[in-house]
Backbone as CSV, one residue per row, in Angstrom:
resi,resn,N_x,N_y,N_z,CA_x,CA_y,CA_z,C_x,C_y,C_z
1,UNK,0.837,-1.185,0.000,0.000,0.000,0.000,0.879,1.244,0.000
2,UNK,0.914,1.805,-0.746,1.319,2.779,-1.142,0.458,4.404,0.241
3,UNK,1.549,5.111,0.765,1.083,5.914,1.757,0.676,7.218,1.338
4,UNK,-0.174,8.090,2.091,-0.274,9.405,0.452,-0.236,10.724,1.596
5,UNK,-0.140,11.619,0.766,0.080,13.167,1.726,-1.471,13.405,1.604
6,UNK,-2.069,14.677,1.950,-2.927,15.465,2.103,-3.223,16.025,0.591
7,UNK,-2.335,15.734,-0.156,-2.443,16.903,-1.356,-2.579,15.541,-2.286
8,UNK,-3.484,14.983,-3.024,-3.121,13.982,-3.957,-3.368,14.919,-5.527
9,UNK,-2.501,14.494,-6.194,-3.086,14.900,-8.090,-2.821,14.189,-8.991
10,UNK,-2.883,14.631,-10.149,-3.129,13.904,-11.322,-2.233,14.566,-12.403
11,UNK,-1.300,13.984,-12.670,-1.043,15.006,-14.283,-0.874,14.369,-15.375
12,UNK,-1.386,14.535,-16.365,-0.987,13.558,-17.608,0.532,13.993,-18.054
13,UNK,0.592,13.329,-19.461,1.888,13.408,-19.977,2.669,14.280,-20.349
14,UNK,1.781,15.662,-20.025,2.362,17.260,-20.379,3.209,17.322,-19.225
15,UNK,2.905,17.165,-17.703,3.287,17.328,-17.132,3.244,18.640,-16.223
16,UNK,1.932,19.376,-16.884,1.476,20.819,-16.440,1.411,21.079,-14.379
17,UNK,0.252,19.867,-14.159,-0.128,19.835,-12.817,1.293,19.672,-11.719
18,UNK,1.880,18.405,-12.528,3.081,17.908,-11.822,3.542,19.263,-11.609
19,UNK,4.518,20.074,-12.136,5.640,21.515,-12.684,4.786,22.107,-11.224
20,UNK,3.024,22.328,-11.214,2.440,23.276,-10.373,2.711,23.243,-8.768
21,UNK,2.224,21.263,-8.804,2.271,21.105,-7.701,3.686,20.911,-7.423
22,UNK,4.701,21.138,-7.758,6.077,21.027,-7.758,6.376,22.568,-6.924
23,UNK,5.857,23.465,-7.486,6.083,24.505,-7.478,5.589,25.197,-5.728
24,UNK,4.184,24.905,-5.443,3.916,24.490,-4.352,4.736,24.757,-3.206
25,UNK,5.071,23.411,-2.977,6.023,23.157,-2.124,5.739,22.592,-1.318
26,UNK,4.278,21.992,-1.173,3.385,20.937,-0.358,4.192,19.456,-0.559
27,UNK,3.917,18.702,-0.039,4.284,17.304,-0.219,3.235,16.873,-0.449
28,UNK,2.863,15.425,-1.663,2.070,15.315,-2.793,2.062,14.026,-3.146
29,UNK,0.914,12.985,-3.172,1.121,11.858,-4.180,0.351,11.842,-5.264
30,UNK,1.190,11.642,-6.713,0.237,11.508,-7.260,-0.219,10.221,-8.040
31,UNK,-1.191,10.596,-8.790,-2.206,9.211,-8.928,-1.292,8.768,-10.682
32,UNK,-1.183,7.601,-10.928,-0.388,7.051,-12.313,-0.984,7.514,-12.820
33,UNK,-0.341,7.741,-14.025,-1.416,7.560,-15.341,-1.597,6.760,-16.050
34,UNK,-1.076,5.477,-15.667,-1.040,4.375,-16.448,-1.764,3.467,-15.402
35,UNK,-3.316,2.865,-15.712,-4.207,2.729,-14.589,-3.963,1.011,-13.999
36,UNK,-2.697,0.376,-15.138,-2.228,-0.693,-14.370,-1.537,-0.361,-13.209
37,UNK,-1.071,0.528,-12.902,0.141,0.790,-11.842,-0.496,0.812,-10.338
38,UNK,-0.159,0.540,-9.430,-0.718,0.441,-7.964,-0.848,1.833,-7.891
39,UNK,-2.905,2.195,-7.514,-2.722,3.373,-7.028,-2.819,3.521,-5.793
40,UNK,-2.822,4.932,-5.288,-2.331,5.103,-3.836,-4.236,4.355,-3.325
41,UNK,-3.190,4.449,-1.770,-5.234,4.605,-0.907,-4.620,5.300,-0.021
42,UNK,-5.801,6.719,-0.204,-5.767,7.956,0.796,-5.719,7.049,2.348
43,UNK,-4.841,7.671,3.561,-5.097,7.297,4.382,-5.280,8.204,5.448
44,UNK,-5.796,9.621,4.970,-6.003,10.902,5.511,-7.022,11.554,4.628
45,UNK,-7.537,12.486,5.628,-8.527,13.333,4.582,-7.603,14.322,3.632
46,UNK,-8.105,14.451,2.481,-7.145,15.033,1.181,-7.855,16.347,0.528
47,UNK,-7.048,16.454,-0.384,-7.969,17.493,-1.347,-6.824,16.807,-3.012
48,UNK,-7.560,16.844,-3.561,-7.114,16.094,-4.898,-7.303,17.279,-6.386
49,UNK,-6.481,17.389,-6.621,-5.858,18.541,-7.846,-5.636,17.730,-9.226
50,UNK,-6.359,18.345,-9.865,-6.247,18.238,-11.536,-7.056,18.907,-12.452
51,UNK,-6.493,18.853,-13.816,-6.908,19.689,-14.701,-8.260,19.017,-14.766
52,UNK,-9.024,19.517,-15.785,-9.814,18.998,-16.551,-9.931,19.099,-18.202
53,UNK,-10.549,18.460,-19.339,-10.610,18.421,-20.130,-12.142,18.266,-20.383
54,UNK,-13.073,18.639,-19.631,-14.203,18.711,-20.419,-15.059,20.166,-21.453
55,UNK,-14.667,21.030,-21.133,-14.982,21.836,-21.780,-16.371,21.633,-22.014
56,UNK,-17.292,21.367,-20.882,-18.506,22.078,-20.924,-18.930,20.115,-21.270
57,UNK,-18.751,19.102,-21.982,-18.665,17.870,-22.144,-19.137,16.968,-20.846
58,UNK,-19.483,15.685,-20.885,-19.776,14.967,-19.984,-18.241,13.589,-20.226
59,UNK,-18.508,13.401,-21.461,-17.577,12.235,-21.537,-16.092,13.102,-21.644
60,UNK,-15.214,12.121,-20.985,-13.832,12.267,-20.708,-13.252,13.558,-20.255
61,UNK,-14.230,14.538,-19.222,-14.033,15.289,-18.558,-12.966,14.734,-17.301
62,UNK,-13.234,13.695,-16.952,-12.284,12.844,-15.722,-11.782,11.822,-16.029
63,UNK,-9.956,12.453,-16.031,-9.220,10.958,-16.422,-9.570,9.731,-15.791
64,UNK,-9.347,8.662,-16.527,-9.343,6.936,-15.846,-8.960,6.961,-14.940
65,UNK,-7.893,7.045,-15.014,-6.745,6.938,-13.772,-7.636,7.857,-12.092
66,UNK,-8.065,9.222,-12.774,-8.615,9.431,-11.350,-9.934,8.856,-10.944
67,UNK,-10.971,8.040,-12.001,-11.955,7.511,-11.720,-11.536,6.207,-11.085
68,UNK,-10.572,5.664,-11.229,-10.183,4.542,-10.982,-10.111,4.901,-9.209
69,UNK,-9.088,5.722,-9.020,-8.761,6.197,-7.618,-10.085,6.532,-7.106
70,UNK,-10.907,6.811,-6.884,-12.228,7.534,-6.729,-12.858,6.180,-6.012
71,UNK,-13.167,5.603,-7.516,-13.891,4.479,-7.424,-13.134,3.648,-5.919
72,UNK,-12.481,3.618,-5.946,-12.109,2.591,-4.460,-12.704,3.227,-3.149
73,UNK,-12.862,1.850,-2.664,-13.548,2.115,-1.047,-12.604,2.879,-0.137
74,UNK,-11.570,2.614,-0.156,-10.728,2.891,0.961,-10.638,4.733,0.062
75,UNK,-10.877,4.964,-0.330,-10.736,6.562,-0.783,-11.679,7.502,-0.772
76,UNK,-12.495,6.787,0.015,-14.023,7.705,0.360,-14.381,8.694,-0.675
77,UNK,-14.610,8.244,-1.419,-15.190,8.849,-2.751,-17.143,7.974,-1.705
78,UNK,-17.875,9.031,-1.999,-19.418,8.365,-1.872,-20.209,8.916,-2.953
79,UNK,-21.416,8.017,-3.527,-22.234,8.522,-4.550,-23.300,9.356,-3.653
């Protein structure tokens, strides 16, 4: 199990979010982007950072990778 800070995010392959939250200076885990890879499980209450790409859209407004993270129990995501 992978352990996580307070600050979790997301950056794809630009690398935009990463550079931000770099910049920061918070300590940070972030979520793969490659949704085989072990993702974290929050083990604190968080706040979770990323772009978006929907532009007003429903589909693929939220990367996999963070639905994936979401979707798990241990990450208190609730419907």
């Amino acid at each position: 199990m992978m352990k996580t800070q307070s600050l979790i995010y997301y950056s794809s392959k630009s690398e935009n979010c990463h550079r931000f939250v770099q910049r920061l200076g918070f300590p940070a885990t972030r979520i793969p982007i490659d949704t085989n890879e072990i993702l974290p499980n929050a083990i604190q209450p968080y706040v979770l950072l990323l772009h978006n790409y929907g532009g007003g859209g429903k589909n693929g407004a939220v990367p996999k990778a963070v639905i994936y993270f979401l979707n798990q129990p241990q990450n208190g995501f609730v419907e």
